[in-house]
C-alpha positions as CSV (number, residue, x, y, z in Angstrom):
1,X,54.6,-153.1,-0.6
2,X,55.0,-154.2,-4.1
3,X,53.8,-156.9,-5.5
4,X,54.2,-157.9,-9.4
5,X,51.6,-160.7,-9.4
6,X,52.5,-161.9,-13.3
7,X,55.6,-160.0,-14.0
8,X,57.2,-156.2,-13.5
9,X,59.9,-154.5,-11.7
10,X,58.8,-151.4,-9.9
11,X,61.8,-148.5,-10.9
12,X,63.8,-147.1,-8.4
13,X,62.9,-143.3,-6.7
14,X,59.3,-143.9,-7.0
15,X,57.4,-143.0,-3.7
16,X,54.4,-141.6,-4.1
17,X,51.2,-143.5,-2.7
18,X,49.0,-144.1,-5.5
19,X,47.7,-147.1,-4.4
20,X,46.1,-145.9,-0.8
21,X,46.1,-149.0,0.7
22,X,45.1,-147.7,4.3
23,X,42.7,-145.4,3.0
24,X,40.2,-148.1,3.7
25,X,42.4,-151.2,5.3
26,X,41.8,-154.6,5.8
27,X,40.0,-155.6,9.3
28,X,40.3,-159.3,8.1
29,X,41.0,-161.9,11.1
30,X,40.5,-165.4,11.3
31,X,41.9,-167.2,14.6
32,X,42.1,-170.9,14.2
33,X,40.5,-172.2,17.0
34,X,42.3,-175.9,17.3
35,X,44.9,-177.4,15.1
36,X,43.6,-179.8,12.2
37,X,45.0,-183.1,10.8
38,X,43.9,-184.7,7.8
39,X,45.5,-188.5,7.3
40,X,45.8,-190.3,4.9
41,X,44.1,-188.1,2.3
42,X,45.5,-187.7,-1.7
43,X,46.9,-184.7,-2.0
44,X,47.2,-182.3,-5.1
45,X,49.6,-179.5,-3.8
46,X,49.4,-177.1,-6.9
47,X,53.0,-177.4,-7.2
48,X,52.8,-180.4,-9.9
49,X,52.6,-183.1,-7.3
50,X,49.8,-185.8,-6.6
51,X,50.7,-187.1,-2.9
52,X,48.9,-190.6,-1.9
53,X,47.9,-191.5,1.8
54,X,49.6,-188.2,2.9
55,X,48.9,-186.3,6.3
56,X,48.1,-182.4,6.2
57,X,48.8,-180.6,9.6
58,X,47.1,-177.2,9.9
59,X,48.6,-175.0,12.9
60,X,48.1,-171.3,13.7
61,X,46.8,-171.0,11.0
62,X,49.2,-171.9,8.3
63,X,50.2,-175.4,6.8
64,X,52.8,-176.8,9.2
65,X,53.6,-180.4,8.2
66,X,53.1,-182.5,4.9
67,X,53.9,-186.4,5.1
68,X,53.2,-189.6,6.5
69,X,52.5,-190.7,10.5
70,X,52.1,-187.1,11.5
71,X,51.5,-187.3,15.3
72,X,48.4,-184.6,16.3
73,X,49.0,-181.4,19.0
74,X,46.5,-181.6,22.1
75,X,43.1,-181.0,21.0
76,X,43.6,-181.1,17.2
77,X,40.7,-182.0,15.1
78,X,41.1,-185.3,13.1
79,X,39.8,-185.9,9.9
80,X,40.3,-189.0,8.6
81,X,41.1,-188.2,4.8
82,X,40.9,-192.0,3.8
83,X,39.5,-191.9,0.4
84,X,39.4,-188.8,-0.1
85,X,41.2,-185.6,-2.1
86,X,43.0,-182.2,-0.9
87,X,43.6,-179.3,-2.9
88,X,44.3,-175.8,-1.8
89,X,41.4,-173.3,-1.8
90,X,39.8,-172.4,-4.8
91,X,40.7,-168.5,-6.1
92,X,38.7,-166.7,-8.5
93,X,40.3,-163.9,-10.8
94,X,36.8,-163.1,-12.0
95,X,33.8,-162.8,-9.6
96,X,30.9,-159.5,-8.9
97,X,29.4,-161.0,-6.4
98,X,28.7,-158.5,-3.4
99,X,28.3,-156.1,-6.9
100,X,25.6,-157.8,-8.4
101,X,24.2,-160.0,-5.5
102,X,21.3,-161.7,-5.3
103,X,18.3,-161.3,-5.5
104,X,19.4,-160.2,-8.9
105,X,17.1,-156.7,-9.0
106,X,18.3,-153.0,-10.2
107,X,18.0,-151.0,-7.1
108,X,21.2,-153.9,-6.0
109,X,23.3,-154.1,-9.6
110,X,26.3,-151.9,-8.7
111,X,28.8,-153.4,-10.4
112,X,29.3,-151.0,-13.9
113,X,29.4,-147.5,-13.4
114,X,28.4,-146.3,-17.1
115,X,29.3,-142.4,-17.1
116,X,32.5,-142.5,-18.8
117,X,34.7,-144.6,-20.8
118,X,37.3,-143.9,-17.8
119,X,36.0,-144.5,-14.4
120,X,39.2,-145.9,-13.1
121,X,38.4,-143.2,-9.8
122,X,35.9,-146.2,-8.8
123,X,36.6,-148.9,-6.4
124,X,34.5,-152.2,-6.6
125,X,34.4,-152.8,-2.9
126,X,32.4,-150.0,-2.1
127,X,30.0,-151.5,-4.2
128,X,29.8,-155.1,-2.4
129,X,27.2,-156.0,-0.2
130,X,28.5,-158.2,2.3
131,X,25.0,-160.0,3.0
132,X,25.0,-161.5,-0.8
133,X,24.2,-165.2,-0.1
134,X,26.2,-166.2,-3.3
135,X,29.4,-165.9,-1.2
136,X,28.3,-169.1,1.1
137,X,27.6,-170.5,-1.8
138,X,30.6,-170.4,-3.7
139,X,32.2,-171.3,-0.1
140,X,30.5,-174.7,-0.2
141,X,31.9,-175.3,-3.5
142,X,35.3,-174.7,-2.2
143,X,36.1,-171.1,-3.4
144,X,38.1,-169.8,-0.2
145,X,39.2,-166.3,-2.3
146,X,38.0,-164.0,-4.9
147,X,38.5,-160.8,-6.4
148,X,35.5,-158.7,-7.0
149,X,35.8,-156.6,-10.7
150,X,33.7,-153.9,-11.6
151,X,32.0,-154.1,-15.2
152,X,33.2,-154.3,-18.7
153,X,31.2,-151.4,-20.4
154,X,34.5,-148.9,-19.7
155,X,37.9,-148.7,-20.9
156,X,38.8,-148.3,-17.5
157,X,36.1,-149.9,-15.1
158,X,37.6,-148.7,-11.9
159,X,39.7,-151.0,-9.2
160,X,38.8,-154.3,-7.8
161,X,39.4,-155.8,-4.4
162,X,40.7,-159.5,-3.3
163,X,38.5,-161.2,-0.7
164,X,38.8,-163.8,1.8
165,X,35.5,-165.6,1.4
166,X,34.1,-164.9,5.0
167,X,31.3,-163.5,6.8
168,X,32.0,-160.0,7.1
169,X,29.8,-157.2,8.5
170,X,31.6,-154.6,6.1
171,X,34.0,-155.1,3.2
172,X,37.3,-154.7,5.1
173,X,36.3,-157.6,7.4
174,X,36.6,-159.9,3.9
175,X,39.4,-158.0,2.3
176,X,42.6,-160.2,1.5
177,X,45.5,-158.6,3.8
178,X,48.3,-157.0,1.7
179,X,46.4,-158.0,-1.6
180,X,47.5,-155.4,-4.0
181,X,44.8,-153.7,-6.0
182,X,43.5,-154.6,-9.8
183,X,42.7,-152.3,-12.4
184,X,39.9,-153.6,-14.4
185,X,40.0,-152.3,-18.4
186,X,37.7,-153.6,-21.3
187,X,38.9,-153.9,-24.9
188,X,36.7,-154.7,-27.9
189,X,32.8,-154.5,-28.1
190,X,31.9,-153.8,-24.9
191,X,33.5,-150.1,-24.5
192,X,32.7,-148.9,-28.4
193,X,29.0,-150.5,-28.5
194,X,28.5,-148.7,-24.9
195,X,29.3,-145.5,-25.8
196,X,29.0,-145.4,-29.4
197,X,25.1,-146.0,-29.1
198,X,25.3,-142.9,-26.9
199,X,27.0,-141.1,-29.7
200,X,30.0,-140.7,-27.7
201,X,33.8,-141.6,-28.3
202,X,34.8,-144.4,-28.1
203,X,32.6,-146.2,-31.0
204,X,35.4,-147.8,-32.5
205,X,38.2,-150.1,-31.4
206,X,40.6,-147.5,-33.0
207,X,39.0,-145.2,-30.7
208,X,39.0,-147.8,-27.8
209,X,42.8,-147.8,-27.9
210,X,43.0,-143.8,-28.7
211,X,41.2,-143.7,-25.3
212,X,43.9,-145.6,-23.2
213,X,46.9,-143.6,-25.0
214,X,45.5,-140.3,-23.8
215,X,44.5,-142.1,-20.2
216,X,48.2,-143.3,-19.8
217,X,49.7,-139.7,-20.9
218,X,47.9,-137.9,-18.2
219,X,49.0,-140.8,-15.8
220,X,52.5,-140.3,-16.7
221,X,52.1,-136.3,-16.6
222,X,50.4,-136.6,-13.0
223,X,53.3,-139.0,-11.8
224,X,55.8,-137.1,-13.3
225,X,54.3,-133.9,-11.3
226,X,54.4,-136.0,-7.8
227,X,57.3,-137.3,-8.5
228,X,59.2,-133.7,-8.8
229,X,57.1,-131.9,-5.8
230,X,58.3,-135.2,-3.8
231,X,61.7,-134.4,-4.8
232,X,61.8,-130.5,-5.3
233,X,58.9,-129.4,-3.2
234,X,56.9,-126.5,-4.6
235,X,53.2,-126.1,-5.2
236,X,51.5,-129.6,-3.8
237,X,49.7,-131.0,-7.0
238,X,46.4,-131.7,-6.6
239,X,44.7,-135.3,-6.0
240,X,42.7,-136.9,-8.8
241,X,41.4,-140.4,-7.7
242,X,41.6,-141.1,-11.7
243,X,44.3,-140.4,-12.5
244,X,46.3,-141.6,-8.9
245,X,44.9,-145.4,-10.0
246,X,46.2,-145.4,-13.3
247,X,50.1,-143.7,-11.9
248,X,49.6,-146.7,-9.3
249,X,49.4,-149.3,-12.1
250,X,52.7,-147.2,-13.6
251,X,54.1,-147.2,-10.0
252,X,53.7,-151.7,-10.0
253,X,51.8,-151.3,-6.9
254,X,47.9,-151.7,-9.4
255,X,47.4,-155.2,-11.2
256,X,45.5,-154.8,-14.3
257,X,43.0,-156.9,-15.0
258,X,42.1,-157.0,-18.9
259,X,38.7,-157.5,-20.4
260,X,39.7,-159.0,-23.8
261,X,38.2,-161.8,-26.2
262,X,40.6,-161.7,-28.9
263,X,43.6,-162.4,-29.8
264,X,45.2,-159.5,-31.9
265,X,43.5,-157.2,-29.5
266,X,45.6,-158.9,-26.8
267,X,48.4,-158.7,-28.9
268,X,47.7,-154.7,-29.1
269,X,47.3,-154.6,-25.3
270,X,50.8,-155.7,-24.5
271,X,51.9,-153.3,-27.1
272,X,50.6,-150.2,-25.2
273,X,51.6,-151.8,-21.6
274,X,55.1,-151.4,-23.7
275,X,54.5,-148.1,-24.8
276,X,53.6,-146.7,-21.1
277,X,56.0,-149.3,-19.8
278,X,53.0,-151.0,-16.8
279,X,52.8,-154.5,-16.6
280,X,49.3,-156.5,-17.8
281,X,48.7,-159.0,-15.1
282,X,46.1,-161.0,-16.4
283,X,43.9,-161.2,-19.8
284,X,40.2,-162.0,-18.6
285,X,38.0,-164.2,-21.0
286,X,40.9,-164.4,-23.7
287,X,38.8,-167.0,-25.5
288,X,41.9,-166.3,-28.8
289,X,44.7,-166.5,-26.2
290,X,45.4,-169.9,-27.9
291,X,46.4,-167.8,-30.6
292,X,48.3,-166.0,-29.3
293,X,49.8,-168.2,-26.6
294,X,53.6,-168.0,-27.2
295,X,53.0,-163.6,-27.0
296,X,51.6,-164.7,-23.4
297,X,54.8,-166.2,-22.4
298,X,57.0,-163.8,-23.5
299,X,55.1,-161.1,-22.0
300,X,54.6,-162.4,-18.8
301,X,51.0,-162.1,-18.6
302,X,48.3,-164.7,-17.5
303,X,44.8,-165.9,-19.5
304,X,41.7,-166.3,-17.1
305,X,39.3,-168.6,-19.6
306,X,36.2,-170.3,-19.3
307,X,36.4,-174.3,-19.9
308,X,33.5,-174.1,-23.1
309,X,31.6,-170.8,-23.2
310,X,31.6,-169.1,-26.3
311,X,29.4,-167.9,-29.7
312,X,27.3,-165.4,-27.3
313,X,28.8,-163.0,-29.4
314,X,30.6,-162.3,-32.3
315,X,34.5,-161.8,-30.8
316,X,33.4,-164.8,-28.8
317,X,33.3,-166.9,-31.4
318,X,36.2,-168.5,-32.7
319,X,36.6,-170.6,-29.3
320,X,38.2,-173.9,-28.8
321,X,37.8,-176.3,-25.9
322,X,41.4,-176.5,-25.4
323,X,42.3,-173.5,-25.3
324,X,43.6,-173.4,-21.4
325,X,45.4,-176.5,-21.9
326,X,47.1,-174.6,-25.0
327,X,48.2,-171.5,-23.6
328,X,49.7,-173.7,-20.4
329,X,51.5,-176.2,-23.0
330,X,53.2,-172.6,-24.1
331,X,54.6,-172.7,-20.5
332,X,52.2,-169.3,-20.1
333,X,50.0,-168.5,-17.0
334,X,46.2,-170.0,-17.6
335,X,43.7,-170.2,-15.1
336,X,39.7,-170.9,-14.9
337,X,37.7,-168.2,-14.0
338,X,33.6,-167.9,-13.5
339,X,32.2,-164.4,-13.9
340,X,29.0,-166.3,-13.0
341,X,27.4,-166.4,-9.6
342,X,26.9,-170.1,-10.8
343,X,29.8,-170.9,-12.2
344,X,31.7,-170.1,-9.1
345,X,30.0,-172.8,-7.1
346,X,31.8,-175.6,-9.6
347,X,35.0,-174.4,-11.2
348,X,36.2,-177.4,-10.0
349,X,33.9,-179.0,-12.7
350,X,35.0,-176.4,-15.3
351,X,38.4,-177.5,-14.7
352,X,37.9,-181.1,-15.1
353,X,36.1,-180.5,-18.8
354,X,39.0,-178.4,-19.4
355,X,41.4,-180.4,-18.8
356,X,39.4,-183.7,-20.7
357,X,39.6,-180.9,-23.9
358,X,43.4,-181.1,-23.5
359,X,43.3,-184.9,-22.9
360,X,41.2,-185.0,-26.2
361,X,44.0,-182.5,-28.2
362,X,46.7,-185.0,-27.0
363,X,48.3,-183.0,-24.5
364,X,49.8,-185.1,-21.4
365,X,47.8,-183.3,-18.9
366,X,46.5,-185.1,-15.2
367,X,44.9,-184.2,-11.9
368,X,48.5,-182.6,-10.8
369,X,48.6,-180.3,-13.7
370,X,45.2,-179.1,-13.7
371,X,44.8,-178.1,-10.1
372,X,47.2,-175.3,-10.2
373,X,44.6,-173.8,-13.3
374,X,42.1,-173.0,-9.8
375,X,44.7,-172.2,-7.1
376,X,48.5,-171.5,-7.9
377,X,47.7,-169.5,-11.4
378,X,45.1,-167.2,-10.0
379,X,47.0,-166.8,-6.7
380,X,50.1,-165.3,-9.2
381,X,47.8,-163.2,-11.2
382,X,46.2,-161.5,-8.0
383,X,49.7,-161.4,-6.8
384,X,49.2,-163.4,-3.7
385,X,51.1,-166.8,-4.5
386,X,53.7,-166.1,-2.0
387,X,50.5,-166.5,0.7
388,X,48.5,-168.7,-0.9
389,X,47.2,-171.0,-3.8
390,X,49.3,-174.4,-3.0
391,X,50.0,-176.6,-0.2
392,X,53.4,-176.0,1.1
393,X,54.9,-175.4,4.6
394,X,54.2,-172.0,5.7
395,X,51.6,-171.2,3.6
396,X,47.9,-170.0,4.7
397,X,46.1,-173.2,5.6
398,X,43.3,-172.5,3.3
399,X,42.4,-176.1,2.2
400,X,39.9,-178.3,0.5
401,X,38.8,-181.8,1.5
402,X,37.2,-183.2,-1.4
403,X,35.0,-186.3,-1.4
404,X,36.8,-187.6,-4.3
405,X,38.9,-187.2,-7.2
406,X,37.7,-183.3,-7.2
407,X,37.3,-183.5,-11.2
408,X,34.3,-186.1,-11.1
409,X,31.3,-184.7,-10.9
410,X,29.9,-187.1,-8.2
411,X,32.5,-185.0,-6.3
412,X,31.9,-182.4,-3.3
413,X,33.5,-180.5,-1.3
414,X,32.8,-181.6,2.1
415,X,35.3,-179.4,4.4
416,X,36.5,-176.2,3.8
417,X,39.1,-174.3,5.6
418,X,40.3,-171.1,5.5
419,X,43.3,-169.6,7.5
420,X,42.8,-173.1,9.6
421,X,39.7,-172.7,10.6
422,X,36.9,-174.8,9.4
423,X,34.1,-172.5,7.6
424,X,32.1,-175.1,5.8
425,X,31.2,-178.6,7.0
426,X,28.8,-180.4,4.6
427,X,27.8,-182.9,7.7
428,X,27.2,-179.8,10.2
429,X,24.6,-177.4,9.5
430,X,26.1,-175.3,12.1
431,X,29.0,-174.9,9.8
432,X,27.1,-173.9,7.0
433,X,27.3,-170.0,6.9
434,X,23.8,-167.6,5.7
435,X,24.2,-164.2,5.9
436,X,21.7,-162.3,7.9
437,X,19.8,-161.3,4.8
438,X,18.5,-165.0,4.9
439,X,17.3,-164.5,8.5
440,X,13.4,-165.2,8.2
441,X,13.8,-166.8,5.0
442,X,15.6,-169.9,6.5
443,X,14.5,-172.0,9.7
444,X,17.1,-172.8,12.8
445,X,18.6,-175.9,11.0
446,X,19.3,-173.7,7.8
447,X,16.5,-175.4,5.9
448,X,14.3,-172.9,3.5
449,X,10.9,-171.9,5.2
């Protein structure tokens, strides 16, 4: 399967399996276990629409029906959605949790592997612990999907893995069927200061972008030798998990997922995605990508920001507040993201300061608009929005009721659902997930001992 998530074409005659999908598949299942209608609920669909005293009809797991005097199957749960908001699920680009879980201690941080500027062989889900409690925390703030990076300290960090935020006893119980892969890469400080204090290349960004020229020759050379033995048989070249993720990302069938404050570093990035001729997905932090918002556009490639964190270090300085309401004024793809076990559990609140900044710098921008920065956008960059990230017939039923307006922060989320089936219930503890690692610290009713 290919998918583009923000833009590429995958050539014709290419074959090979670089991406290994099955090598470790998704065992993800969720059966909803009664239909749902919400009535009379304001809808934000993520497709530019705000919908008032609106039905929502979840069947089989998939949204069915969207209008008014929708009549409920046998033995459908009713909510009544009077007062209240809907969004789609909440999808985060950016999250380690299961790679650095809590309780936040070294013997558990597994998210950076810091032996070599290219470690692109690694795969983030064999780092995450299923048993973090951050996940059920991140559910109740209405995150229903995430993808799991490894680290910045490489040029090439290794692959990351979409999840379906569920109780999982192993990895593949969680993993987002049909998800494509993402390549996590680094530009800037992170890589240079890293290995440079180890007196090691890179130490420079010159030498940062030296390091993915050479990475993406010996892709192309490795493709290039499959690629012929596929067509001409002869001597079976050997695998090298290294260099098989970065010919995926040449293949289409890899994302990349771009580590990058600044904006002429950005600008260099989609100069060497040119160069190789691979496809950046998404730029992850970007706090220049306001300066460089019209290069986003014409290159296809999304922005992952925070709302108003900056000045933690140098190439995070030059920040503004406005900055995802800019790059989506330049009709590019921009999106909230959390790298924060905390920040997860309210990017719904990240949105709403976000959106207030662009309010502030005179840009038209409501509820309607903002919604699809935390579901639509984030679905396209992981390549998924043809499954998910709005509210449209068809579409996996995984669903928010809000209490509110969901960008006031007097707002919760008070019903979650994923696939259709209700995983969070603020007013039933029973629906109120702790993973077993909790066992003994909590009592029956969930409450801490």
């Amino acid at each position: 399967m290919f998918l583009a998530g923000c833009g590429g074409d995958k050539k014709s005659g290419e074959s090979a399996d670089f991406a290994r999908q099955q090598a470790f598949p998704s065992t993800y299942s969720v059966t909803q276990s009664r239909p749902v209608l919400i009535v009379g609920a304001t809808l934000l669909t993520g497709t530019g629409e705000q919908l008032e005293n609106t039905d929502l009809l979840l069947q089989d797991g998939a949204i069915t029906e969207i209008g008014e005097g929708l009549k409920a199957p046998e033995g459908a749960l009713l909510v009544n959605g009077s007062g209240k908001w809907v969004t789609p699920g909440i999808i985060d680009v950016h999250s380690h949790l299961g790679d650095y879980p809590a309780p936040a201690i070294e013997s558990s941080e597994d998210g950076n592997e810091m032996t070599s500027p290219n470690t692109a062989e690694v795969w983030a889900e064999h780092s995450v612990w299923t048993q973090d409690p951050q996940f059920a925390l991140a559910l109740a703030g209405g995150v229903t999907t995430l993808q799991i990076l490894p680290g910045s300290a490489n040029l090439f960090g290794g692959r990351g893995v979409t999840l379906k935020n569920v109780p999982g006893r192993r990895v593949q119980d969680m993993k987002f069927p049909g998800a494509p892969y993402g390549l996590k890469m680094a530009c800037g400080e992170n890589p240079k200061r890293v290995y440079g204090g180890k007196g090691t290349a890179p130490s420079t960004r010159m030498g940062n972008v030296a390091g993915y020229r050479r990475a993406w020759i010996a892709a192309a050379n490795y493709r290039k030798a499959w690629e012929g033995y596929e067509k001409n048989g002869g001597d079976k070249p050997e695998r090298d998990l290294e260099l098989e993720t970065l010919a995926g990302v040449l293949n289409g069938d890899i994302l990349v997922h771009n580590h990058c404050y600044r904006g002429e570093e950005m600008a260099i990035m989609m100069d060497i995605a040119r160069e190789f001729g691979f496809q950046i997905s998404t730029f992850h932090h970007a706090v220049e990508a306001y300066k460089v918002a019209d290069l986003l556009a014409e290159n296809n490639v999304c922005a992952a920001m925070w709302a108003d964190w900056w000045g933690f270090k140098h190439e995070a300085f030059d920040m503004t507040e406005a900055n995802i309401a800019i790059v989506d004024q330049a009709k590019a793809c921009a999106m909230i993201h959390s790298d924060s076990a905390v920040g997860i559990q309210r990017l719904n609140q990240e949105v709403a300061k976000a959106m207030t900044a662009g309010q502030r710098a005179g840009f038209d921008i409501g509820p309607a608009d903002a919604v699809v920065w935390m579901t639509l956008n984030p679905a396209k960059a992981l390549g998924i929005a043809e499954q998910t990230g709005s509210l449209e017939k068809g579409k996996m039923a995984d669903v928010v009721l809000w209490s509110g307006n969901p960008f006031s922060v007097y707002t919760k989320a008070e019903m979650v659902f994923i696939d259709g089936e209700l995983m969070y219930d603020r007013a039933d503890k029973a629906r109120q997930p702790h993973s077993d690692f909790e066992l003994g610290i909590l009592n029956a009713e969930g409450e801490r001992l």
